[in-house]
GUVOPA-73422 format. One record per residue: x, y negated, z of N, C-alpha, C in turn. Coordinates in steps of 0.001 Angstrom, whole numbers, plus 500000, padded with zeros to 6 digits. Each point is the difference from the previous one (the first is absolute). Layout:
// GUVOPA-73422
XYZXYZXYZ...
// end
This chain:
// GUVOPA-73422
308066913632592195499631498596499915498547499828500379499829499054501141498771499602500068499079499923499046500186498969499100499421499730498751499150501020499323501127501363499970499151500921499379498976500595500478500172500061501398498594500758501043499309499208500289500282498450499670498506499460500509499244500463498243500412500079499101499581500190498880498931501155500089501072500986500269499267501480500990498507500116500682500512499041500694499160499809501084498244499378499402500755498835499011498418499598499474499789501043499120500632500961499011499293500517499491499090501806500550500730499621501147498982500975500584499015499658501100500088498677500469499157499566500922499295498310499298498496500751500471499297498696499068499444498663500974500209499218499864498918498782500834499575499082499304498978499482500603499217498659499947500807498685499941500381499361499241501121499022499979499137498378499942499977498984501404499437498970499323501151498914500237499985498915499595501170499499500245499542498775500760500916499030500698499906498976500965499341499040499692499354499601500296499120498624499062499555498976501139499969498835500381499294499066500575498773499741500078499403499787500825498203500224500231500062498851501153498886498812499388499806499257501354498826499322500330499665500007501225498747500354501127499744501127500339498956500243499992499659500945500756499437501428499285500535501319500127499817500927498823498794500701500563498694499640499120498572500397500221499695500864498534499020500724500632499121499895498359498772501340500653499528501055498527498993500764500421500778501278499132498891501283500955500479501271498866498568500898500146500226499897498659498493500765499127500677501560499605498787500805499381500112501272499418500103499274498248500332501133499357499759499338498816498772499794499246498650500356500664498521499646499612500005498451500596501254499424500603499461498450500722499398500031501442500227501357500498499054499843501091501298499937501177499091499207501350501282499447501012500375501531500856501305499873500189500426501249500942500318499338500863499446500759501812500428499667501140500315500928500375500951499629501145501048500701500592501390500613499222500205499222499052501329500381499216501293499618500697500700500472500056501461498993500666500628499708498948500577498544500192500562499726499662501022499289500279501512500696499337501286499728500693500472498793498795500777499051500579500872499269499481501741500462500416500572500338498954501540500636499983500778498340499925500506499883500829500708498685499898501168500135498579500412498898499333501065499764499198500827500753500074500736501129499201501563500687500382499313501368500960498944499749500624499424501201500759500041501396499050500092501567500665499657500843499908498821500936500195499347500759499405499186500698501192499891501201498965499091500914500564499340501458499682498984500061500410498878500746498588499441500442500994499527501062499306499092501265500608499140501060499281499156500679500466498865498665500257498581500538499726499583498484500902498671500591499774499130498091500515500202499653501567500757500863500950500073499890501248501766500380500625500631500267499067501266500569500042500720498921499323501446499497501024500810499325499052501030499216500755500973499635499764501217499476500932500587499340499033500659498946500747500726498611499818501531499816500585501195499875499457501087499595500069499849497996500818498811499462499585499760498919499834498895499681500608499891498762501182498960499613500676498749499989499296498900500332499823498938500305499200498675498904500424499412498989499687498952499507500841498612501025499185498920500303500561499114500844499817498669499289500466499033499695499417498573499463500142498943501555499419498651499560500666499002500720499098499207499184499196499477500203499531499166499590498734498420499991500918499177499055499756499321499937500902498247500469499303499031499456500517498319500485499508500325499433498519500367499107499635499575499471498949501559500311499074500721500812500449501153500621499382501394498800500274499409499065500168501422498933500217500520500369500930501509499126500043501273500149500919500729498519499895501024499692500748500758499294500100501134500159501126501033499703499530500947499901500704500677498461500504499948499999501546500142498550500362501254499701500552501194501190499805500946499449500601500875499475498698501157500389500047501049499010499217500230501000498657498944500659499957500715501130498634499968499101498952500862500235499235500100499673498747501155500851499073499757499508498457500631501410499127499781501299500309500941500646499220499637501779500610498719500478498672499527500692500818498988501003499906499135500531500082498472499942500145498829500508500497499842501703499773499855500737500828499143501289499590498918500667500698498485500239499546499011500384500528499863501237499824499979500755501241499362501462500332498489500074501091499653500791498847498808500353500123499452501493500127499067500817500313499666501204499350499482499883498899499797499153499372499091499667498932501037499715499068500980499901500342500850499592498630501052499139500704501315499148498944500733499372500671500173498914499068501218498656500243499939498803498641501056500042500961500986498876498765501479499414500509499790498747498929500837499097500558500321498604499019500941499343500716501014499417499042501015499365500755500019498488499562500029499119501369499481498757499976501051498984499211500653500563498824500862498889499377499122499167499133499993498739500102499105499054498892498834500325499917499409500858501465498606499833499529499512499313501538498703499199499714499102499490500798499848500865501299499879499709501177500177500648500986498956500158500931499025499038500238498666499542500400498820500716499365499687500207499178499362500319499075500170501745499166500717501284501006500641500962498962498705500806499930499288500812499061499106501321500183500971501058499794500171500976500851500386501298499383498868500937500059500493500581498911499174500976499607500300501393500281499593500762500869500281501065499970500039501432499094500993500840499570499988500790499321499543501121500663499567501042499234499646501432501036501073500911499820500341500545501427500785501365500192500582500760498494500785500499500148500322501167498821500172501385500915499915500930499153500217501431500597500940500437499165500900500887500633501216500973499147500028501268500696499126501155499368500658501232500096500745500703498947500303501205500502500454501376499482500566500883500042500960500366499364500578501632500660501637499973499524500910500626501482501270500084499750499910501499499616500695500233499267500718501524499872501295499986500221500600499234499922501607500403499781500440500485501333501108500847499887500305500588501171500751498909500776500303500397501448500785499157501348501430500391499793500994498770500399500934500959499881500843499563501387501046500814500748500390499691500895499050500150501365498757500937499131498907499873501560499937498424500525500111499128499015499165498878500896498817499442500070499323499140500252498960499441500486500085499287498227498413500089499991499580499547498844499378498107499952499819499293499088499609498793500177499141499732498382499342499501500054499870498858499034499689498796500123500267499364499396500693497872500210498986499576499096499225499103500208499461499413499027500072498496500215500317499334499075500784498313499914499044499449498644499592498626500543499661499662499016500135498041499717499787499820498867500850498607499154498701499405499650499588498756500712499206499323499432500301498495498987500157499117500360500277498898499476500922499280500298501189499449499676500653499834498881500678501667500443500427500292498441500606501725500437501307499738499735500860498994499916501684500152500663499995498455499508500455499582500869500361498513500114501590499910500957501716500396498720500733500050500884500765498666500531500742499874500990501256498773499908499169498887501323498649500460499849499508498757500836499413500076501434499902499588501061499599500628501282498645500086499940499420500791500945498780500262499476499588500698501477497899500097499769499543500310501009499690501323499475500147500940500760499629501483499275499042500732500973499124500274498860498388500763501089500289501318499162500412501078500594499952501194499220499296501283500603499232500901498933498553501069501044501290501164499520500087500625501049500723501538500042499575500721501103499621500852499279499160501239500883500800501622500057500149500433500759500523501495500264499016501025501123500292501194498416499430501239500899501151501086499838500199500906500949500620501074500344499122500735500561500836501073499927499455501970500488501028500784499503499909500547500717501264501355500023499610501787499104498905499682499714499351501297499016500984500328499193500977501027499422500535500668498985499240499817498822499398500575499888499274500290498704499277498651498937498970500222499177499462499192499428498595499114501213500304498711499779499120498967500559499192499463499528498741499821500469498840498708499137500580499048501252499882498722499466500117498818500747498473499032499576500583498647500905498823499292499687500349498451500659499937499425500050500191498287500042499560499316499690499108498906501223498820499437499976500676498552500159499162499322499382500199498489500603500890499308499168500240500380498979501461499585498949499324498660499046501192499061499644499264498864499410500650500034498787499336499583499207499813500725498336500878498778499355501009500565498830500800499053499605500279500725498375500550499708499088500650500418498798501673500749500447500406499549501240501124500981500112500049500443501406499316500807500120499918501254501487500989501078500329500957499663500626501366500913500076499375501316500834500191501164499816499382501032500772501358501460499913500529499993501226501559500638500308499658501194500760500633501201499434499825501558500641501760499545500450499775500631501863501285500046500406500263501114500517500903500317500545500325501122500982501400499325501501499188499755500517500356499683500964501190500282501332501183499393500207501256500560500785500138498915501216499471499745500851499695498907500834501647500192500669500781500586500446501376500166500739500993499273498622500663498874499363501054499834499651501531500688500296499927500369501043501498499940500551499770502183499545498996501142499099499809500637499951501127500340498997500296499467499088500527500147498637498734500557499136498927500250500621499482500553498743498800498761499354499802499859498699498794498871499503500532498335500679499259499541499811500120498610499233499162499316501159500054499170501121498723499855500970499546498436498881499093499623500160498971501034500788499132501018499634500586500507498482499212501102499029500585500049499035499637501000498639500342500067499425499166500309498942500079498665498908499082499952499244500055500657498854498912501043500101499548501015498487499827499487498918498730498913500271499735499561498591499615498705500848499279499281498474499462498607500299499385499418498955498535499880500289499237499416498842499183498564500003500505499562499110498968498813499744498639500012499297499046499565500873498861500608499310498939498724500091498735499649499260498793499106499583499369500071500990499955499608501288498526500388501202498996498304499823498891500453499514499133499288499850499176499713501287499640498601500369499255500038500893498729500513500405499942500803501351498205501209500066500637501187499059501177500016499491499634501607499684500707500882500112500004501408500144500970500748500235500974500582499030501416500094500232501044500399499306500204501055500359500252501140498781500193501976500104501779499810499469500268500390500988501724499947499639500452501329500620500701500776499311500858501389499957501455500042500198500654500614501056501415500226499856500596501112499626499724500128498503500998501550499705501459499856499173500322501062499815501115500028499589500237498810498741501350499428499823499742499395498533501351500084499379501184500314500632501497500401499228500923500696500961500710499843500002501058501393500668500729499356501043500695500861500967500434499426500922501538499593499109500348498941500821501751499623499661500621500255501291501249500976499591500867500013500967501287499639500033500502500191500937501995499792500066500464499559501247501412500307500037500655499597501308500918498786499866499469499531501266501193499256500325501409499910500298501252499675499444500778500323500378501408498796500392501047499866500670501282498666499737500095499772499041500370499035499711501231499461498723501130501465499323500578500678501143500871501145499499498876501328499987498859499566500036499025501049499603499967501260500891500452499147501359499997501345501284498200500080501275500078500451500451497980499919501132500673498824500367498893499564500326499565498410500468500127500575501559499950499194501345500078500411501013498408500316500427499667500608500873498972500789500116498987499035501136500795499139500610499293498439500505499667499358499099500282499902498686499810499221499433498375499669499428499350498520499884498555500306499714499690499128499036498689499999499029499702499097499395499298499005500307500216498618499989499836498713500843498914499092498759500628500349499053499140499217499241500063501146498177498771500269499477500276500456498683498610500113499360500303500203498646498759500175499239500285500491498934499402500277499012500310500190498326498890499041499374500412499217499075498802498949499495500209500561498028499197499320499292500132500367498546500966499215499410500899500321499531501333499180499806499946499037498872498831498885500876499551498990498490501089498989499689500769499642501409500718498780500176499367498972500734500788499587500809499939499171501270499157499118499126500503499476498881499428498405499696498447500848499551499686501008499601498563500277499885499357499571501356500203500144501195499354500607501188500465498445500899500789498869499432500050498784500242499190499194498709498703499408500262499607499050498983501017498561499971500365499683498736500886498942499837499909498733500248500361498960500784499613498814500233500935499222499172499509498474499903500606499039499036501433499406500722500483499826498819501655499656501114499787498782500629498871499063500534500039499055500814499671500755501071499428501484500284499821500157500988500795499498501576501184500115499690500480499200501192499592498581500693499530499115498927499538498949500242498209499474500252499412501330499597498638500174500585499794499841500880498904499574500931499159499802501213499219501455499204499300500689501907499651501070500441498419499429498906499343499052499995499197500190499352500147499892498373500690499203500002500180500292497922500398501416500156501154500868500463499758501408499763498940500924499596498880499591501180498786500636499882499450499805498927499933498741499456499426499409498847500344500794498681501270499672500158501335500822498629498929501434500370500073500595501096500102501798499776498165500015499746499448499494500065498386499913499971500024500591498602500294498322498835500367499869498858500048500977499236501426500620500833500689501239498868499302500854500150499516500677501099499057500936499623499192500390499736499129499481499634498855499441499056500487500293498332500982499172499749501288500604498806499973501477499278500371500302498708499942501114499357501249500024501017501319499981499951501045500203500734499917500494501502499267498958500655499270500719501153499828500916500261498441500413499214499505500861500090500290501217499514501201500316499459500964501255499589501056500083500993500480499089500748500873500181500858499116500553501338498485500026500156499121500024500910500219502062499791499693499930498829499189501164499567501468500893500600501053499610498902500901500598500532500615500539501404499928498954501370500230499796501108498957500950500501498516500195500090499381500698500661500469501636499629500290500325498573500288501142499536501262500435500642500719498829500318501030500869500741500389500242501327498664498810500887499585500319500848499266501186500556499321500646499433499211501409500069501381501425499232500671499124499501501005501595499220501094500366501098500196498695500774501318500045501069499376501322500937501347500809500718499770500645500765500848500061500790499799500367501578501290500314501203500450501655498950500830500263501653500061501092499998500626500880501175500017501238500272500728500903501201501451500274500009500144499534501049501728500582500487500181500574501146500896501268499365500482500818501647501241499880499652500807499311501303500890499047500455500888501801499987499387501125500795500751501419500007500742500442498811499310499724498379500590500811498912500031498821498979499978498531500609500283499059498944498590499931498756498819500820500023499410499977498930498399499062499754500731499794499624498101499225499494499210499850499199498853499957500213499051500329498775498880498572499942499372500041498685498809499118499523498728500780499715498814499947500077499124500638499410499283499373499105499291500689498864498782499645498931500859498440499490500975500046498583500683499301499546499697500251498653499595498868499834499346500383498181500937499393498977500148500816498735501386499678499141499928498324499738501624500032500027500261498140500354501452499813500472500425499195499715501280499716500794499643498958501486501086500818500986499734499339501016501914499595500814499563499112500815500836499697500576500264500323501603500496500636500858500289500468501805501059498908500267499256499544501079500814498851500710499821500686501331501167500067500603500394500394501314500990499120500568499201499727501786500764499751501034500754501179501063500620500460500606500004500629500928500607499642501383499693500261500711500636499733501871499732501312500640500945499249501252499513501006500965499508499592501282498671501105500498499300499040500961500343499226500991501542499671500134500604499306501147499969498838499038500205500057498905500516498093499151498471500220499516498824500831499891499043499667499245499123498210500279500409500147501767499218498508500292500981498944499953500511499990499792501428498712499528500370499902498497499102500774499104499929499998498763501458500361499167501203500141500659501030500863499632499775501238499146500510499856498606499702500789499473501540501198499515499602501374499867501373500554499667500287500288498724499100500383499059499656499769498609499035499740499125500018499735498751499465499036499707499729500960498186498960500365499207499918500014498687499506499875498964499723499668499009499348499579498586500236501234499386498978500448499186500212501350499303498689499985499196500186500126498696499375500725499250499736500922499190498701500365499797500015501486499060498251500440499451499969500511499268498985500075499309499139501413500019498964499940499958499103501155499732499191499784498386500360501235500049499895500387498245498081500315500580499832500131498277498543500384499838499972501491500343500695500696499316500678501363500085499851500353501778500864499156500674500211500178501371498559499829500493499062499545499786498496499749500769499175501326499846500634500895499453499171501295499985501116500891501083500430499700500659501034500770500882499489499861501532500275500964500585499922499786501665501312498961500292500688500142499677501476499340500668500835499624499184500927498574500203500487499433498584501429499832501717501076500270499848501324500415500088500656498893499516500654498708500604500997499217499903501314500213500422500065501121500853501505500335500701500330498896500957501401499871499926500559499434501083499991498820499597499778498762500821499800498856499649500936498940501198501330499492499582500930499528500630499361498290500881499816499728501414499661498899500288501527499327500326499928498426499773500614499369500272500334499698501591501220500484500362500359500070501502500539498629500961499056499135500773500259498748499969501357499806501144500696499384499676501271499526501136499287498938501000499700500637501573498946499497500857502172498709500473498676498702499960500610498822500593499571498928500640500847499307500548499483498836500625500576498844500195499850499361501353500783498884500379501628500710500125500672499333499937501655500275499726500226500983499416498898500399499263500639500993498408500312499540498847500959500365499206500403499508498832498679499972499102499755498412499484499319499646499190499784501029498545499434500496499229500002500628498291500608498407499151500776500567499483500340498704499089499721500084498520499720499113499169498592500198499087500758499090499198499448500146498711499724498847498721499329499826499077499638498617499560498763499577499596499714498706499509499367500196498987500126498479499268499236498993500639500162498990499892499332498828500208499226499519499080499031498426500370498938500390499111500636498926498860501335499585500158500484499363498704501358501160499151499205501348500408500750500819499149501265500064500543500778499627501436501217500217500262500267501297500694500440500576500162500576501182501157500452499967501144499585500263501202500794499809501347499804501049500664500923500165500859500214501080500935499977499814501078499534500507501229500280499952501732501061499589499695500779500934500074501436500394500443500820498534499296499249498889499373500869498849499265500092499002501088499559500141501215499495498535500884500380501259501640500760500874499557500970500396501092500819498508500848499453500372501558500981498461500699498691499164500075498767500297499451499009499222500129499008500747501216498889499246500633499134500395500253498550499969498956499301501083499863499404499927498662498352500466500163498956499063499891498668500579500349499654500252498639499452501319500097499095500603498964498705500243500523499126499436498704498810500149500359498932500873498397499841501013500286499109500874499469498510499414499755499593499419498583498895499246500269499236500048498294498688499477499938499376500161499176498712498542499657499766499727498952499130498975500111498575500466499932499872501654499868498646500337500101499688500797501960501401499023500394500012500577501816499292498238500628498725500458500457500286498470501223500826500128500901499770501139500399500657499747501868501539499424498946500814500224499300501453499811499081499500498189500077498876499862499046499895498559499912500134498691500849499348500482501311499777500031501007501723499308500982500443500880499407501593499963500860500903498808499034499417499230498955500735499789499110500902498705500708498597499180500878500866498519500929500813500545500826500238501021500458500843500745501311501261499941498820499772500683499127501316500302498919500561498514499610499106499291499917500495498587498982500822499231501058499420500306501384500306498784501350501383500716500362500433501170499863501623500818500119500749499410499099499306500353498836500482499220498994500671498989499863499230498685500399500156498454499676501215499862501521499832500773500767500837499688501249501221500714499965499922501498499696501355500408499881500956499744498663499153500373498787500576500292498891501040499271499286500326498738500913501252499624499193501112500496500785500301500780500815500550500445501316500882501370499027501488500044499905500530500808498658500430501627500739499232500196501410499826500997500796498618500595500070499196499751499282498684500454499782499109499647498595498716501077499468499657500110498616498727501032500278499108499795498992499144500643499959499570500273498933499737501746499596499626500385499153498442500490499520499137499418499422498750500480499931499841501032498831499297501205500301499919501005498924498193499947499801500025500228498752498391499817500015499621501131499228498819500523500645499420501584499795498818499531499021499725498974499354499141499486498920499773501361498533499117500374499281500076500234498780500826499590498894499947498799499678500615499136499566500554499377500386500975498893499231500701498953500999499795498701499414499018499693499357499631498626499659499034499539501430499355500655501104498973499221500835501398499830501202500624501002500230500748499623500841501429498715500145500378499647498342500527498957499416499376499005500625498518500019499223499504498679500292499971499954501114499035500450501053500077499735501372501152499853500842501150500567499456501290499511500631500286498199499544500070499922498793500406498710499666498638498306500140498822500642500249498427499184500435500475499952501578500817500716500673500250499969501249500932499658500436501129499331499438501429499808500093501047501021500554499695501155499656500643500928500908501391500624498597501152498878500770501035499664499815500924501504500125499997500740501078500707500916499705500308501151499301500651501184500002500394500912498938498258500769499910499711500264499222498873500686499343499962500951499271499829502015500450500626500674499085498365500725499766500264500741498945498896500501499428500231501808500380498815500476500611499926501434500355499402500847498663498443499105499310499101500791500130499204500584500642498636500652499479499168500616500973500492501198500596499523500691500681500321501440500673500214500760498955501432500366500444500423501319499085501274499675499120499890498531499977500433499439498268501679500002500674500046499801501357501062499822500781500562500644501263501449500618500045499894500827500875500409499232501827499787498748499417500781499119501350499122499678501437498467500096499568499286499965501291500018501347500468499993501205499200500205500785500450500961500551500907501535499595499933500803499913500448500274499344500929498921499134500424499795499104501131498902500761501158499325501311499419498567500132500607498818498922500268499926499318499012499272499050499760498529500359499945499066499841501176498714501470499586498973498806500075500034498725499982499145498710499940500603498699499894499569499144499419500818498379499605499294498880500969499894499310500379501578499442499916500831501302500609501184499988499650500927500663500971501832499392499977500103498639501260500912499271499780501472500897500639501038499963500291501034500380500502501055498708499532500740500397501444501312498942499602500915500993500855501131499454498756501335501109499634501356499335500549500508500328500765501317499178500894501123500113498701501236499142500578500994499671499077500444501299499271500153501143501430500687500975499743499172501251498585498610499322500080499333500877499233499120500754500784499932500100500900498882500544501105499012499572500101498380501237500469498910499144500427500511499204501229499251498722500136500110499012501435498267499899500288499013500275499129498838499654500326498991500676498705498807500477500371499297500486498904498542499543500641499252499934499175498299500348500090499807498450500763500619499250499688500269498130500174498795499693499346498977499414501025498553499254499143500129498395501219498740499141498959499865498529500797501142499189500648500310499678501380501044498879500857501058501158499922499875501351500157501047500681500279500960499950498416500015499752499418500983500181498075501185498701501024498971499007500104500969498756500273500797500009501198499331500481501004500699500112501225501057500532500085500153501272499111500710500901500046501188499717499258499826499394498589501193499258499353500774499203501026499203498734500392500772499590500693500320500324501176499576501324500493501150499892501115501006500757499591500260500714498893501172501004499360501213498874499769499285499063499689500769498980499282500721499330501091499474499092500618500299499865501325500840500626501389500217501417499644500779500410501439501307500216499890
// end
């Protein structure tokens, strides 16, 4: 499930999060040191609204997103005269760097202030494994530090060094901007996917969150800290996996629970605007509640780890796992379906390391059975499922046999889902009294009080079944459901007729099924 790896994903990759805000005239202002004094020649970029970028170091940095860029002039001012507005400001300097994101604030008038550089050295020991190429990642979280559900402009600094040395390393990393949560990642590196061996694009040892204060340097060490975990992969009848076979997506995280590693929103969330969200999530975290769900989330951001697979003997390993219960989520493919996102199995697994076990070289899980997926498609027999509705009734596919039937896989903490809701309502209001067609919405919500409401605040009249979050249900799975929205429509006979249905195409497509 998608869901879970973008989870993954933030808790091992950090950014700068500002969110969309309106700004109007013309976006001017000045940038000082923090004695007040004017800096010239600073650049400064404006990240448009929804924009992306990177960067790592005062002259290094790339954009997903048209970027407008001024300098800062004798007397340190700037302005930007074309049409920017919202977004993002960020100043690089050698002298230091500043970010501010232009929601509700004055735009004519901004000072930034520049912060100074941080430094991060120190020393790897741990051994290489697989003879690969070595890395360390350093990511770092300035202001707001997770703001989820809402679109957003993201300025994030990630820096990488590699070398191929065996042995023990001093490192060193200049130019780093100082935050309360500084992600800093020992990898080992497998750049070939289609190898069977490791995880591309590395494979992460450890991962620490650490205090980098601005101007000063951070002494950080990679040694040993718990035992390796091993075990094989094996079928459902517990026979070798095929030897093409690769890992597409996996991790092991600390098995806190999804709803730890999702902060909870209020059940109007469906009916929020993108800025009361922000507002709501500001709020809460600020909050005793918050700020334990904060504490928690980074901790299990730094505890998560990849890990190695050779596709030859099925086996894979984790390194430096400190006692805890954890959870392995695995995708697998093979490099012919890896870019069409076809997956062949699929698993959830947990297991624990004892205190006992942290004084060991090697902690031994054995054989560990993955779920073997039945690869399908258009004119394949649909999975037929059941599932309550959100007035507590029961329904089945297989009850609206003779029908044509759109299912749509959806969530009220999904926009792009939200997004699709007039496409759904306009099928709706046009086909749905039609006793040859029906639509079933399943909702991947936590709960099912936000998705209630927003069904019934929206008039959305048709069948409404309740999934749960990831895991709770085995039916998206059974769909290969690896991101939401994810619509399909199911012919009389029970067959796919259409999948991965977004915007004019849901409607088009009904009606022309209907129609021929």
């Amino acid at each position: 499930m998608n869901k879970r790896f973008f989870h993954a994903t933030c808790l091992m990759m950090g950014a700068v999060v500002f969110w969309q805000g309106t700004a109007f005239g013309m976006i001017a202002g000045k940038v000082v040191d923090s004695n007040g004094e004017v800096i010239a020649g600073a650049k400064v970029l404006h990240v448009p609204a929804e924009g992306h970028m990177t960067f790592s170091s005062s002259r290094e940095y790339e954009s997903e997103s048209k970027l407008a860029e001024v300098m800062s002039d004798e007397g340190g001012t700037f302005a930007f005269t074309d049409d920017a507005v919202g977004g993002a400001l960020l100043v690089l300097s050698e002298k230091g760097y500043a970010s501010t994101s232009l929601d509700g604030k004055a735009v004519e008038d901004i000072v930034l202030t520049l912060l100074p550089w941080s430094r991060i050295e120190g020393e790897v020991t741990l051994p290489a494994y697989f003879n690969a190429e070595r890395r360390v990642m350093v990511t770092s979280l300035i202001e707001p530090k997770y703001l989820p559900f809402v679109p957003s402009t993201v300025i994030e600094y990630r820096k990488d060094l590699y070398w191929n040395q065996a042995g023990p390393v001093d490192f060193s990393i200049e130019q780093v901007p100082g935050g309360d949560q500084v992600g800093v990642l020992l990898m080992d590196v497998r750049k070939d996917i289609s190898s069977g061996v490791g995880v591309s694009p590395g494979l992460i040892l450890m991962s620490k969150g650490i205090e980098v204060k601005p101007g000063e340097t951070m002494v950080i060490d990679f040694v040993r800290q718990g035992p390796t975990v091993s075990g094989r992969f094996v079928d459902d009848e517990g026979k070798p996996l095929p030897t093409d076979w690769i890992v597409a997506q996996g991790m092991i995280f600390p098995d806190l629970g999804w709803n730890a590693l999702s902060p909870p929103m209020p059940s109007s969330a469906g009916e929020m605007s993108r800025e009361d969200k922000i507002v709501w999530m500001k709020q809460w975290l600020t909050s005793s509640e918050g700020k334990a769900w904060e504490a928690k989330y980074f901790e299990a951001r730094h505890a998560s780890r990849d890990f190695s697979y050779d596709s030859n003997t099925g086996v894979f390993r984790s390194y430096n796992l400190k006692p805890g219960d954890y959870m392995l989520l695995v995708s697998m493919t093979t490099p012919q379906q890896y870019m069409s996102r076809q997956m062949t199995a699929n698993l959830e697994y947990r297991f624990t390391v004892n205190k006992t076990d942290s004084q060991l070289n090697e902690v031994e899980l054995g054989d560990v059975r993955v779920k073997v997926v039945k690869t399908f498609g258009v004119g394949s027999q649909a999975p037929d499922f059941e599932v309550k509705t959100f007035d507590d009734k029961t329904i089945k596919l297989s009850d609206f046999r003779g029908k044509y039937v759109l299912i749509d896989f959806w969530a009220t903490w999904c926009g792009p889902c939200l997004r699709e809701t007039p496409n759904m309502k306009k099928t709706w209001d046009t086909f749905g009294k039609r006793d040859d067609f029906t639509i079933i919405a399943l909702s991947l919500d936590p709960d099912i009080d936000a998705p209630r409401k927003y069904a019934d605040t929206k008039g959305l009249t048709y069948h409404q079944g309740f999934l749960g979050q990831s895991g709770s249900s085995s039916v998206a799975d059974d769909y290969q459901v690896r991101g939401i929205p994810s619509i399909w429509l199911i012919g009389p006979d029970g067959k796919i007729v259409a999948k991965d249905l977004r915007g004019s195409q849901i409607y088009d497509t009904v009606e022309r099924m209907l129609n021929q």
